[in-house]
C-alpha positions as a Markdown table, in Angstrom:
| # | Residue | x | y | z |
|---|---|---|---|---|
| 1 | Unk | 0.0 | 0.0 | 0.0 |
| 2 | Unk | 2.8 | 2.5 | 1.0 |
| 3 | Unk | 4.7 | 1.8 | -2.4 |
| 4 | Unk | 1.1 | 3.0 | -4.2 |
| 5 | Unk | 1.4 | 6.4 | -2.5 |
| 6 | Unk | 4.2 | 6.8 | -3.9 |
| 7 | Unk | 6.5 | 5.5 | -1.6 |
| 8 | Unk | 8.0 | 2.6 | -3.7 |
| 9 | Unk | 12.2 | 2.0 | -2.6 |
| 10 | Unk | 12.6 | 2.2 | -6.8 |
| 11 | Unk | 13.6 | 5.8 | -7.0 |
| 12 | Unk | 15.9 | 5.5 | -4.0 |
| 13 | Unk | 19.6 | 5.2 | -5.5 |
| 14 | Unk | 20.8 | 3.4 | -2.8 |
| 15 | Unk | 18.4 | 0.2 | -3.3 |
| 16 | Unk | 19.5 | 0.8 | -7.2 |
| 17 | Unk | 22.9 | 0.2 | -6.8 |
| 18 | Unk | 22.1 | -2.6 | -4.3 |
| 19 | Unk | 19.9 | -4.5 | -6.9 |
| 20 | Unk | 22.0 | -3.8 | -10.4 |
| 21 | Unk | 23.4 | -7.1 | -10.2 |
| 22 | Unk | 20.1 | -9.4 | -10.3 |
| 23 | Unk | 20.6 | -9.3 | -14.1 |
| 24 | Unk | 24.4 | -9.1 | -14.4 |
| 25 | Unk | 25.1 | -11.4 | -17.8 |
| 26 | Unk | 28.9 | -10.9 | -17.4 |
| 27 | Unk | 31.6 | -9.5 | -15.0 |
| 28 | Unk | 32.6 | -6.1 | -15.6 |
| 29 | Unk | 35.9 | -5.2 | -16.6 |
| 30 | Unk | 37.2 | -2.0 | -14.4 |
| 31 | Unk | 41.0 | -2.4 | -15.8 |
| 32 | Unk | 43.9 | -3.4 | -14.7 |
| 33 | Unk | 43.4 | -7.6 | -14.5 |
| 34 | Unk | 40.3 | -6.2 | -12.1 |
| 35 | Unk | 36.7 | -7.5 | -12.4 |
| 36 | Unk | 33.6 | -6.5 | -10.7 |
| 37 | Unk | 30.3 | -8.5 | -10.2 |
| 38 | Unk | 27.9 | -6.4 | -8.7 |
| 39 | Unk | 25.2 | -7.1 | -5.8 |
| 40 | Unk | 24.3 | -6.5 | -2.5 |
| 41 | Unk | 27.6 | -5.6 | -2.1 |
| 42 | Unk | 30.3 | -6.0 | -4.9 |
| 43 | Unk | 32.8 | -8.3 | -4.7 |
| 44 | Unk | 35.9 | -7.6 | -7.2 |
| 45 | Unk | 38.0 | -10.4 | -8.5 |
| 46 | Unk | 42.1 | -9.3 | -9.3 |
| 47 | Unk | 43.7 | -11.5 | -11.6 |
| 48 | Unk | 47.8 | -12.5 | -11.2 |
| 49 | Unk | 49.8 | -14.7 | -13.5 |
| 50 | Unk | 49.6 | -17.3 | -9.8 |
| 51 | Unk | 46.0 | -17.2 | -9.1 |
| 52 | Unk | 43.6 | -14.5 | -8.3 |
| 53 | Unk | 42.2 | -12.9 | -4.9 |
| 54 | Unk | 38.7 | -12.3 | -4.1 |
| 55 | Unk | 37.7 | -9.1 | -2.4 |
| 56 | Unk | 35.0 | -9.8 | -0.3 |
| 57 | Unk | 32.2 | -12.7 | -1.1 |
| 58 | Unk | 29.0 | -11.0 | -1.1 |
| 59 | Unk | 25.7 | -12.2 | -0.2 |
| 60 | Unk | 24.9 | -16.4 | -0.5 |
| 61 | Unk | 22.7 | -15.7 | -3.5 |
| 62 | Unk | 25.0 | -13.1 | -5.1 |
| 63 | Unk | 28.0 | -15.3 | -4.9 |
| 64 | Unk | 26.1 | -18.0 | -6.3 |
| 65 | Unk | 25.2 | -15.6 | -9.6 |
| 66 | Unk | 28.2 | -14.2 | -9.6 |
| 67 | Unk | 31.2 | -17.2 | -9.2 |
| 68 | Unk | 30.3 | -18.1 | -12.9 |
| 69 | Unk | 30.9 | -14.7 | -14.2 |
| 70 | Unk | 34.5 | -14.6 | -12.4 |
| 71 | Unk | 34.6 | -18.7 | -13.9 |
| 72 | Unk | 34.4 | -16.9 | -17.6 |
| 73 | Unk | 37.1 | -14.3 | -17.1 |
| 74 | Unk | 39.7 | -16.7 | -15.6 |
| 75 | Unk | 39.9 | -20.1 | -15.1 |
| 76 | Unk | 42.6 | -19.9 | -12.4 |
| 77 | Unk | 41.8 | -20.5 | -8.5 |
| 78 | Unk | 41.1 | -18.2 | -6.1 |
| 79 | Unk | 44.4 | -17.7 | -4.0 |
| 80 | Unk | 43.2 | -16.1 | -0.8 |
| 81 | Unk | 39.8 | -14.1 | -0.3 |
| 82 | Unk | 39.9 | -10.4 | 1.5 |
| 83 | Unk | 36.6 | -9.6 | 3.7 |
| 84 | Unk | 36.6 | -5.6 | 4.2 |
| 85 | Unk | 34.4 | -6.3 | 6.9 |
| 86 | Unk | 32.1 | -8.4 | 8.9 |
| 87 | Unk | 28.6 | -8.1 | 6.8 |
| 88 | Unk | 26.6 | -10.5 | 4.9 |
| 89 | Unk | 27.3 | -9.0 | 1.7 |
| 90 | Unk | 31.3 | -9.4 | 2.4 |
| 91 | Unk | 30.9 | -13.0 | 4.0 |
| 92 | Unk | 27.9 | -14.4 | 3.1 |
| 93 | Unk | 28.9 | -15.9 | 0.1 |
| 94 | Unk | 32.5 | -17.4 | 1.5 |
| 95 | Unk | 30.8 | -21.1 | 0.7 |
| 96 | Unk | 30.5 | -21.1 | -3.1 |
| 97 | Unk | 34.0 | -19.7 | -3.2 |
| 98 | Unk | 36.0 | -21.5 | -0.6 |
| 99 | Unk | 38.2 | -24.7 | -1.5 |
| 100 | Unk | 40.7 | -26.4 | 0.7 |
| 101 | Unk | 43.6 | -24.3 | -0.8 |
| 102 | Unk | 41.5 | -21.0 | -0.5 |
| 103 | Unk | 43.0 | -18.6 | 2.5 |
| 104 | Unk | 40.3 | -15.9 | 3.7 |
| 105 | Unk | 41.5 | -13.3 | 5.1 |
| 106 | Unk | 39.7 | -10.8 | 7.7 |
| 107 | Unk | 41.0 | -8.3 | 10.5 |
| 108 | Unk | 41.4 | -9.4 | 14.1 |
| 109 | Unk | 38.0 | -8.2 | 15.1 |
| 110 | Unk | 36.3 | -9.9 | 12.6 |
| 111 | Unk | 35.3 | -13.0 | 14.9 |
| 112 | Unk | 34.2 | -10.8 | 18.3 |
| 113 | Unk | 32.1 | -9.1 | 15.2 |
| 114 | Unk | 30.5 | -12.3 | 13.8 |
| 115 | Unk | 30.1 | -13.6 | 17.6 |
| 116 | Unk | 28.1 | -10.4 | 18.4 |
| 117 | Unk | 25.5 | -10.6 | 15.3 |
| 118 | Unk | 24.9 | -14.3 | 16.0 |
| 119 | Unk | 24.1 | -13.5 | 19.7 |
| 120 | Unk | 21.4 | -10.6 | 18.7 |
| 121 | Unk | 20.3 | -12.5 | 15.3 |
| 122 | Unk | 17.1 | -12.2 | 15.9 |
| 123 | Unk | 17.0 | -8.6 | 16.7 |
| 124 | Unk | 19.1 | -7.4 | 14.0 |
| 125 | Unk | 17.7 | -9.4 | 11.1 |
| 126 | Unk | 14.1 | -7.9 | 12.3 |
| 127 | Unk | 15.6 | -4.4 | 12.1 |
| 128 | Unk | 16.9 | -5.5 | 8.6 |
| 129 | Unk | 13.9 | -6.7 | 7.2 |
| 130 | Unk | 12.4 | -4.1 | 8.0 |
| 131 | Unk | 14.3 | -1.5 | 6.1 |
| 132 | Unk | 15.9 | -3.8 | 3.4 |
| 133 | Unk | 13.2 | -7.0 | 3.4 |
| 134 | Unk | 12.0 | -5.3 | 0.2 |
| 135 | Unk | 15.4 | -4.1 | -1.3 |
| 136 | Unk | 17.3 | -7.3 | -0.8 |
| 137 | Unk | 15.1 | -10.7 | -0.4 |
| 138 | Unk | 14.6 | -13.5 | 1.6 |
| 139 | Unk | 17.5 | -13.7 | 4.6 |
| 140 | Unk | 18.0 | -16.9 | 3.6 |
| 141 | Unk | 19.7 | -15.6 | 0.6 |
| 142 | Unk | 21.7 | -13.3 | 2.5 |
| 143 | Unk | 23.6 | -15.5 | 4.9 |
| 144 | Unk | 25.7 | -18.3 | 4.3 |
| 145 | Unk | 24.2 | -22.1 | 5.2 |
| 146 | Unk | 27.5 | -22.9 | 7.4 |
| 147 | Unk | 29.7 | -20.5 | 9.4 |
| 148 | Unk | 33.1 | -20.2 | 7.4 |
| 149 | Unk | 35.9 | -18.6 | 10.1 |
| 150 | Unk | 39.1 | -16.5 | 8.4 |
| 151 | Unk | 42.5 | -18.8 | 8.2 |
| 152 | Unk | 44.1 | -15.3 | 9.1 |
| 153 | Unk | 43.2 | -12.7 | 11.1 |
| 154 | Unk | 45.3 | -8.9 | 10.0 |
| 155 | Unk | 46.1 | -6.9 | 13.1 |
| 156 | Unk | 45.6 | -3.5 | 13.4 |
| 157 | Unk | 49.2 | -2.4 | 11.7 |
| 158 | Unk | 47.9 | -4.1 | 8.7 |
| 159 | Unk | 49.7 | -7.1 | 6.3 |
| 160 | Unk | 50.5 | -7.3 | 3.1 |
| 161 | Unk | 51.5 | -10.1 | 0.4 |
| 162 | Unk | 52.5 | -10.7 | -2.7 |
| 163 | Unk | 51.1 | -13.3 | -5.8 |
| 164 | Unk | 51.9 | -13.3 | -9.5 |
| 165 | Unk | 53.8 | -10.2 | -9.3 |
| 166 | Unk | 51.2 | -8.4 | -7.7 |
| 167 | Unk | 51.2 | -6.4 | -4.1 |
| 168 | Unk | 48.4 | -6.6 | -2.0 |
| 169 | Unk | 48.2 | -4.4 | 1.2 |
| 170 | Unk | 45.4 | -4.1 | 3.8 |
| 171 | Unk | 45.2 | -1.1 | 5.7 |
| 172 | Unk | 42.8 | -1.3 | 9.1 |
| 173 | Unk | 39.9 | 1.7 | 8.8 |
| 174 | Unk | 37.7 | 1.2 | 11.9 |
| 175 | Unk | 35.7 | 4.0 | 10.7 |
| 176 | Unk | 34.2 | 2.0 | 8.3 |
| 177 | Unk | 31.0 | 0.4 | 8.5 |
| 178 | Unk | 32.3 | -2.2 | 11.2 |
| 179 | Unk | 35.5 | -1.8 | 13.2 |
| 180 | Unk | 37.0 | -4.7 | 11.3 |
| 181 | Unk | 37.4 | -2.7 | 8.1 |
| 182 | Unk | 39.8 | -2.9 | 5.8 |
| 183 | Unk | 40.7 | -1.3 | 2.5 |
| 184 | Unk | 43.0 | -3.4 | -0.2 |
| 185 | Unk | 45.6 | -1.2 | -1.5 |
| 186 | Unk | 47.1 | -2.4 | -4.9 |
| 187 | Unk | 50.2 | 0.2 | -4.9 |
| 188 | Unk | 51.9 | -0.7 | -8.5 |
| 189 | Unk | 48.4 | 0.3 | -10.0 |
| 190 | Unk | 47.2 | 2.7 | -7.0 |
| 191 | Unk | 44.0 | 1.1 | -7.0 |
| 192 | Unk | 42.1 | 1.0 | -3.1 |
| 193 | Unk | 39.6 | -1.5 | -3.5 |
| 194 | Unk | 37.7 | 0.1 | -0.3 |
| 195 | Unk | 34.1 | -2.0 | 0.3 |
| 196 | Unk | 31.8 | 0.0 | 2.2 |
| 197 | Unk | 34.1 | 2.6 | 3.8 |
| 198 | Unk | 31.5 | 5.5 | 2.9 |
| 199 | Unk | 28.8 | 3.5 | 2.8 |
| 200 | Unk | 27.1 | 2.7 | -0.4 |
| 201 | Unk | 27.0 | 5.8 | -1.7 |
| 202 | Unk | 30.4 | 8.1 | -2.6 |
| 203 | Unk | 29.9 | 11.6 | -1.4 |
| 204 | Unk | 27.0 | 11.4 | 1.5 |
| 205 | Unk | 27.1 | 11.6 | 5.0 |
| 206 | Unk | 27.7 | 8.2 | 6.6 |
| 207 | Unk | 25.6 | 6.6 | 8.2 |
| 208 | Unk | 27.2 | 6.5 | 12.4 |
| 209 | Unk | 24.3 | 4.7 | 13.5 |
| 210 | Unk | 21.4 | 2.4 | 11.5 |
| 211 | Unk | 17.9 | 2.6 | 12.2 |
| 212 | Unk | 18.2 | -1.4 | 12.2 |
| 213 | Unk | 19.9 | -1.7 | 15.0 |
| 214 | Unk | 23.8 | -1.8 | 15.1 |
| 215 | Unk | 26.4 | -0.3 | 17.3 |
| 216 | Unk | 27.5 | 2.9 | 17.1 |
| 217 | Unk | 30.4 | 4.5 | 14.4 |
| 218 | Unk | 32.5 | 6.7 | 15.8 |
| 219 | Unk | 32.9 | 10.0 | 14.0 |
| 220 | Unk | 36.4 | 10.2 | 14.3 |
| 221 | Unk | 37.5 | 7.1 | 13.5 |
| 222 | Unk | 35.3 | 7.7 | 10.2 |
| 223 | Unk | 37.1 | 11.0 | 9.1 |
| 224 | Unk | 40.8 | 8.9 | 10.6 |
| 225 | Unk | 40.0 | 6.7 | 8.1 |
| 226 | Unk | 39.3 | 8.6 | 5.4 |
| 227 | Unk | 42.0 | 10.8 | 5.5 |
| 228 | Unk | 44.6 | 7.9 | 6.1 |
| 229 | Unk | 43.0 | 6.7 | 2.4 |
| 230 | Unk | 43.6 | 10.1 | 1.0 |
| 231 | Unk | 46.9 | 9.9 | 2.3 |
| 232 | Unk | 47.5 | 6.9 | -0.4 |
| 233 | Unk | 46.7 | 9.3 | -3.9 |
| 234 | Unk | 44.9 | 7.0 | -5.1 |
| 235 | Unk | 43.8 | 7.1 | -9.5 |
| 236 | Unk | 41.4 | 4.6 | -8.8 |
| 237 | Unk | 38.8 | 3.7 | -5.9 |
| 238 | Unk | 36.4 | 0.8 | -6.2 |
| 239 | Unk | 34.0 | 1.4 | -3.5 |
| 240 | Unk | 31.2 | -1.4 | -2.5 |
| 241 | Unk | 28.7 | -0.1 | -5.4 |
| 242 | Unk | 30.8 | 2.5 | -7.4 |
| 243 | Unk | 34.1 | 3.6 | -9.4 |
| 244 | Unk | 35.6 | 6.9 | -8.6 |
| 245 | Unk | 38.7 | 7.8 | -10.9 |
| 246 | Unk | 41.0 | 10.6 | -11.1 |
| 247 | Unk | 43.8 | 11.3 | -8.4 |
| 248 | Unk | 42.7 | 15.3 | -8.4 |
| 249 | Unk | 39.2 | 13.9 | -7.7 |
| 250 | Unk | 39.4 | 11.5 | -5.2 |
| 251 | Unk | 41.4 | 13.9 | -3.4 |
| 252 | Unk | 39.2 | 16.5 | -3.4 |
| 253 | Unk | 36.3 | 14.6 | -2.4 |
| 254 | Unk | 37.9 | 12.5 | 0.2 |
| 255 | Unk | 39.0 | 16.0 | 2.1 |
| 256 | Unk | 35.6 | 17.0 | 1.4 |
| 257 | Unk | 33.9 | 14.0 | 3.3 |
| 258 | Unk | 36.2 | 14.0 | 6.0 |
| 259 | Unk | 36.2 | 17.7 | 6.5 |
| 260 | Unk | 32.6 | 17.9 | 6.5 |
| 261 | Unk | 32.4 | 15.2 | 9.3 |
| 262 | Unk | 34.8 | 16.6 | 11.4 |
| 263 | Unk | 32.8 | 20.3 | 11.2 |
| 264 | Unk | 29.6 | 18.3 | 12.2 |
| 265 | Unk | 31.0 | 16.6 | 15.0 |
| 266 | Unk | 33.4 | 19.9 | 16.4 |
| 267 | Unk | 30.5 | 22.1 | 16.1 |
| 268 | Unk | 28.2 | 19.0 | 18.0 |
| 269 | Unk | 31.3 | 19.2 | 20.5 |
| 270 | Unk | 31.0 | 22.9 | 20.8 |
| 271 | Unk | 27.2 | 22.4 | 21.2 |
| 272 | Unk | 27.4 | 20.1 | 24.1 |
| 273 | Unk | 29.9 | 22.4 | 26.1 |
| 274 | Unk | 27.7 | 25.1 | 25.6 |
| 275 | Unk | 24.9 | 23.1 | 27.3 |
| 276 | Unk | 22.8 | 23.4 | 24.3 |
| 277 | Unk | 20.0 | 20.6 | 24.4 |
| 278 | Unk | 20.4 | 17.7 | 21.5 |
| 279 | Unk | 17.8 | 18.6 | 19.5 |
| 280 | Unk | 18.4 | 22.2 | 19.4 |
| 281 | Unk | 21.8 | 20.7 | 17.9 |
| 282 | Unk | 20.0 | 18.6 | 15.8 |
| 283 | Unk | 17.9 | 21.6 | 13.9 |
| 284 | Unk | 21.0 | 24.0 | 14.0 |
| 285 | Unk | 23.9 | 22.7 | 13.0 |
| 286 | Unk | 24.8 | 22.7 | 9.5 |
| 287 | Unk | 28.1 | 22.3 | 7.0 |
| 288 | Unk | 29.4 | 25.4 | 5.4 |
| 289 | Unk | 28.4 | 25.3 | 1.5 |
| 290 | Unk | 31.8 | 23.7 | 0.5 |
| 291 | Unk | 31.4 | 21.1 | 3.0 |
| 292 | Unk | 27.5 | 20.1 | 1.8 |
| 293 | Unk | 27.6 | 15.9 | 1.6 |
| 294 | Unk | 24.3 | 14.2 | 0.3 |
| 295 | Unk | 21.8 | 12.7 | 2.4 |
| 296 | Unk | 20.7 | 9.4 | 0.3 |
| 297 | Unk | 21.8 | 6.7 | 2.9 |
| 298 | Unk | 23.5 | 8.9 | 6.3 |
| 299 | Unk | 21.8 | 12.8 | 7.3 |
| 300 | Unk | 23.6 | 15.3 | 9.2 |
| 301 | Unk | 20.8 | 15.7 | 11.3 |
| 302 | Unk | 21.2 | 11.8 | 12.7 |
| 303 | Unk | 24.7 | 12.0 | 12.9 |
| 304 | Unk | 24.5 | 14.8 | 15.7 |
| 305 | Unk | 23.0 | 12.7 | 17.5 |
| 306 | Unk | 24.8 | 9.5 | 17.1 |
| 307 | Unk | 28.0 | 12.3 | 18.1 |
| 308 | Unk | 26.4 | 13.0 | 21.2 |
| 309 | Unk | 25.4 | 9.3 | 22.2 |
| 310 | Unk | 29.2 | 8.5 | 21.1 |
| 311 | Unk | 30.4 | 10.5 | 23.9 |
| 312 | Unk | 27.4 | 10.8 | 26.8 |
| 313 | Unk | 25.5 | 7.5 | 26.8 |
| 314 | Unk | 21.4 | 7.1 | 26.9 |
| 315 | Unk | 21.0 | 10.3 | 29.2 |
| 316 | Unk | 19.5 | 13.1 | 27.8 |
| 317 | Unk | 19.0 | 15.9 | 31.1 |
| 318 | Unk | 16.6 | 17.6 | 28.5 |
| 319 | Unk | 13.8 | 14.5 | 28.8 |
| 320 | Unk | 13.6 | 15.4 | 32.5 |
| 321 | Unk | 13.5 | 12.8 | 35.9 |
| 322 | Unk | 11.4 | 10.3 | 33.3 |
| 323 | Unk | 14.1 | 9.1 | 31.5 |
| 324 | Unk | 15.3 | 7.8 | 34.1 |
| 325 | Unk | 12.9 | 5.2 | 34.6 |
| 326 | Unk | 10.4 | 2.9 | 32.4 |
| 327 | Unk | 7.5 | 4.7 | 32.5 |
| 328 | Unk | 6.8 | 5.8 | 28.9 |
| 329 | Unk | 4.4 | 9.0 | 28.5 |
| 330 | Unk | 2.1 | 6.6 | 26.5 |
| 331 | Unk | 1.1 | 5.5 | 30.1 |
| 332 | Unk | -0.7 | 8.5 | 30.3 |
| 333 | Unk | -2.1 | 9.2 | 26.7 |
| 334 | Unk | -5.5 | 8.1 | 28.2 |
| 335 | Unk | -5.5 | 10.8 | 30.9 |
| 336 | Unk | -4.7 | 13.2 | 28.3 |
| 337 | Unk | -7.4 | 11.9 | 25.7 |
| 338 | Unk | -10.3 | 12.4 | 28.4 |
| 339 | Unk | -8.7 | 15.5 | 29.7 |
| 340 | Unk | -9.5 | 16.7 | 26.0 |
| 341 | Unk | -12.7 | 15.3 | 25.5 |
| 342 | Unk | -11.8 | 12.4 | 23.5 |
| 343 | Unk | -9.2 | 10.6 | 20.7 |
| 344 | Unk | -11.5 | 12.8 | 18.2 |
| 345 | Unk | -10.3 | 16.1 | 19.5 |
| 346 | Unk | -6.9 | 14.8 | 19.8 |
| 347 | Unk | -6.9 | 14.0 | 16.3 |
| 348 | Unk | -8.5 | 17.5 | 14.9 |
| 349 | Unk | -5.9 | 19.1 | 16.8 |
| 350 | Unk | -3.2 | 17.5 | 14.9 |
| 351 | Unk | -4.8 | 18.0 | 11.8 |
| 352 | Unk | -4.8 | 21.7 | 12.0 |
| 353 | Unk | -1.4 | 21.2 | 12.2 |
| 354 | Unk | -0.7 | 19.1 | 9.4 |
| 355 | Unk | -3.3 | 21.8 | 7.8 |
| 356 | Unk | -0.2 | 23.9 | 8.6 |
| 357 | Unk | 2.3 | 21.7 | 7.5 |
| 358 | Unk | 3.4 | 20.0 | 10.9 |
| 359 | Unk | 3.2 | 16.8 | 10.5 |
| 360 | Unk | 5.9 | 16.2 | 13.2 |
| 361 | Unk | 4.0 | 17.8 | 15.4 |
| 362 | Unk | 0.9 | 15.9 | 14.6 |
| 363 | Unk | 2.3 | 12.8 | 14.3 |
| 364 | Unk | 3.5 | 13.6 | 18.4 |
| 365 | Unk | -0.3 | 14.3 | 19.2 |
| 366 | Unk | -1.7 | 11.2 | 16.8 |
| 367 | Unk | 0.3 | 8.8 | 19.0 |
| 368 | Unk | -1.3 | 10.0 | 22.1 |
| 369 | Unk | -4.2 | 9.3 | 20.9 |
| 370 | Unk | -3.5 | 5.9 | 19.1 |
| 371 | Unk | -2.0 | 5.0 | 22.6 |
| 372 | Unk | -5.1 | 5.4 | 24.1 |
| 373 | Unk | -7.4 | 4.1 | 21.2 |
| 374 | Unk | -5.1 | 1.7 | 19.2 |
| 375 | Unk | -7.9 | 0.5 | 16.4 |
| 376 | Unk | -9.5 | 4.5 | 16.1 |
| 377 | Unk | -9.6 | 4.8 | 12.6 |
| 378 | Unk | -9.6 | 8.7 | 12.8 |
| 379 | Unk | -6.3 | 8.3 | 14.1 |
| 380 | Unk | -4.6 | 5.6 | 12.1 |
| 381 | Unk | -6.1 | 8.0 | 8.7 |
| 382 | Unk | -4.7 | 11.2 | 10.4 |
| 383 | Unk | -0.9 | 9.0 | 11.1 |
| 384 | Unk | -1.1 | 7.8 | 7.5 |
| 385 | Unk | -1.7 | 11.3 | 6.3 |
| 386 | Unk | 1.3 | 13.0 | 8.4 |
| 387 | Unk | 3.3 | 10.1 | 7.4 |
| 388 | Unk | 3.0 | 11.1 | 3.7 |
| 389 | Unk | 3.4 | 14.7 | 4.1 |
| 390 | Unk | 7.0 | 13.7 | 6.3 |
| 391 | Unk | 7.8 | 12.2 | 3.5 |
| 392 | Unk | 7.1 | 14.7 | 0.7 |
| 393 | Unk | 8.9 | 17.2 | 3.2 |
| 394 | Unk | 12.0 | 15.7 | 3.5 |
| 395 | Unk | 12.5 | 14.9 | -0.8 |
| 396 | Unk | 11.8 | 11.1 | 0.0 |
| 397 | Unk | 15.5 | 10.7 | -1.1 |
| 398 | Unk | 17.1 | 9.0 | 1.9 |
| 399 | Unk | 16.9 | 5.0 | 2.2 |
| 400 | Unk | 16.9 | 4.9 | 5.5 |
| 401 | Unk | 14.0 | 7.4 | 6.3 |
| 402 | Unk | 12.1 | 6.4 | 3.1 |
| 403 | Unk | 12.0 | 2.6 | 4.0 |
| 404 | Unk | 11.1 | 3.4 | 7.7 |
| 405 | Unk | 8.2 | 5.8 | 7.0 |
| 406 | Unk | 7.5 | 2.9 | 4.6 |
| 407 | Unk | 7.0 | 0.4 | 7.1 |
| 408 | Unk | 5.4 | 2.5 | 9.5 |
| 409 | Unk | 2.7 | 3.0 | 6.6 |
| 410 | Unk | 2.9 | -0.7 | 6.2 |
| 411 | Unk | 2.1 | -1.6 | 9.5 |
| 412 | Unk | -1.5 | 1.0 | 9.5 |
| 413 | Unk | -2.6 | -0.8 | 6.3 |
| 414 | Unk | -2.3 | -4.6 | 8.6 |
């Protein structure tokens, strides 16, 4: 129902890039002895005169597509296999691509990682399908069908090897989107084969912390990492879902990123010292025009507040003595209701001001009443409607908010 009001994930670039490989006929050639099959996230296949290295595995069903495609470039095994971090779409696919002679490869913190997501499973893969159920199937063909563990595990100085002639090195960037991150640095060709270092998408803000359900990024690491990229000059950068080429370019927009994220999170710093509440932060801070970063997949706006988490915990002084304890204010909504005279009243209330183009102020007065009245249809109409209107608002141009709007449509039309 949400995707016929417009709301369909199709126009978001993000869950493009994310599904361009379902009809992939052939690997792509990106230069260099480097190939490229696309998917959830893309895994690249280099070519030496000994055998060829796999970066990263993706997805179960991916790998499955894609193993052929790499079968028709070269014929030669795959050597050792790089995970630039600890998501399904890096390891997921490990099992079509694994032989007795294969070495996979992952930094140090890669197991804690994997030990942590199996632990909270459940929790995370309901976050997921939530968001991404839509964009990127069944979980089934996400996840591998037997747990694969790295022959080596890269400490945090990095290691690098040799094969056909070639030189591999992996860099640690714990900025990434899990602390076991790594980028693959080809020097003779200046290549960094990076995964999902900025996310999907080159050029946005990243995303510190997922409406799914993750753990936090750290800001500074992020921007650490960047700039120790930058650092390398690289002419080409093979991100999880894109190409970027040119030195001048990359160097450009690397200081750009990392710049704008460190002005976000000084100016969140500043912010907090000045005892300015979190929200207040949230609606005022904003990059300097040379700084601006998209907002398809991270949003400025979130990444204040993942800042001031980063640093002071669950505690916000602004919420008052409540916070401190589990009462929630729904406990009240029915005082409030009959203190107004019904849900009804509730509801016209909020519709004047969605009538004024409020809907996040509505949506705050829609839920007192739906807390009170669950199944009032006045209300459910009135969320759907202020649901909508967030979404024409805000450009309907970020994944994350798009997709969780989405499901919060979803979930009226039940």
């Amino acid at each position: 129902m949400a995707q016929q009001e417009g709301l369909s994930h199709g126009t978001l670039r993000a869950a493009r890039m994310v599904q361009s490989g379902r009809d992939q006929q052939a690997a792509i050639d990106r230069g260099a002895g480097i190939w490229e099959a696309r998917g959830v996230g893309n895994s690249y296949l280099v070519t030496t005169s000994d055998g060829n290295v796999l970066v990263n595995a993706g997805t179960l069903a991916d790998a499955r597509r894609a193993q052929p495609l790499f079968s028709a470039v070269s014929a030669a095994p795959v050597r050792r296999i790089v995970l630039t971090q600890s998501h399904a779409n890096q390891y997921g696919g490990l099992e079509v691509y694994k032989t007795p002679e294969t070495e996979i490869i992952a930094h140090r913190l890669h197991p804690e990682e994997r030990r942590t997501a199996a632990m909270l499973s459940e929790h995370y893969r309901r976050g997921s399908r939530r968001i991404f159920g839509a964009i990127t199937g069944r979980t089934e063909d996400m996840v591998p069908t037997m747990e694969i563990a790295p022959d080596r595990l890269v400490g945090d100085k990095g290691y690098a090897f040799d094969l056909g002639g070639r030189r591999f090195e992996l860099i640690w960037t714990p900025g990434g989107e899990t602390r076991s991150a790594l980028i693959v640095w080809l020097p003779q060709d200046r290549i960094a084969i990076v995964g999902n270092l900025f996310g999907p998408l080159f050029g946005n803000h990243p995303n510190l912390n997922t409406l799914r359900g993750d753990r936090p990024r750290s800001a500074l690491e992020f921007v650490t990492s960047v700039r120790r990229l930058r650092d390398l000059r690289p002419v080409l950068m093979l991100t999880g879902h894109e190409v970027i080429e040119g030195e001048e370019h990359i160097l450009a927009q690397t200081a750009r990123i990392a710049d704008a994220v460190q002005w976000v999170h000084d100016r969140t710093i500043e912010g907090m010292n000045a005892g300015k509440d979190l929200r207040a932060l949230m609606r005022e801070i904003r990059t300097p025009p040379e700084l601006t970063l998209t907002e398809e997949y991270g949003k400025l706006a979130w990444n204040v507040r993942a800042i001031w988490h980063e640093y002071t915990g669950w505690f916000d002084p602004a919420r008052g003595t409540t916070e401190l304890y589990a009462v929630p204010p729904s406990r009240v909504a029915p005082a409030l209701v009959e203190l107004a005279g019904g849900s009804d009243r509730i509801v016209k209330c909020a519709v004047g001001f969605l009538d004024r183009g409020e809907p996040l102020e509505a949506l705050h007065l829609i839920d007192i009443a739906l807390a009170a009245d669950p199944a009032s249809p006045v209300a459910r109409t009135a969320k759907r409607d202020a649901l909508l209107l967030l979404d024409r608002q805000t450009g309907g141009h970020n994944l994350w908010e798009r997709r969780w709007i989405a499901s919060e449509i979803e979930l009226l039309d039940r």
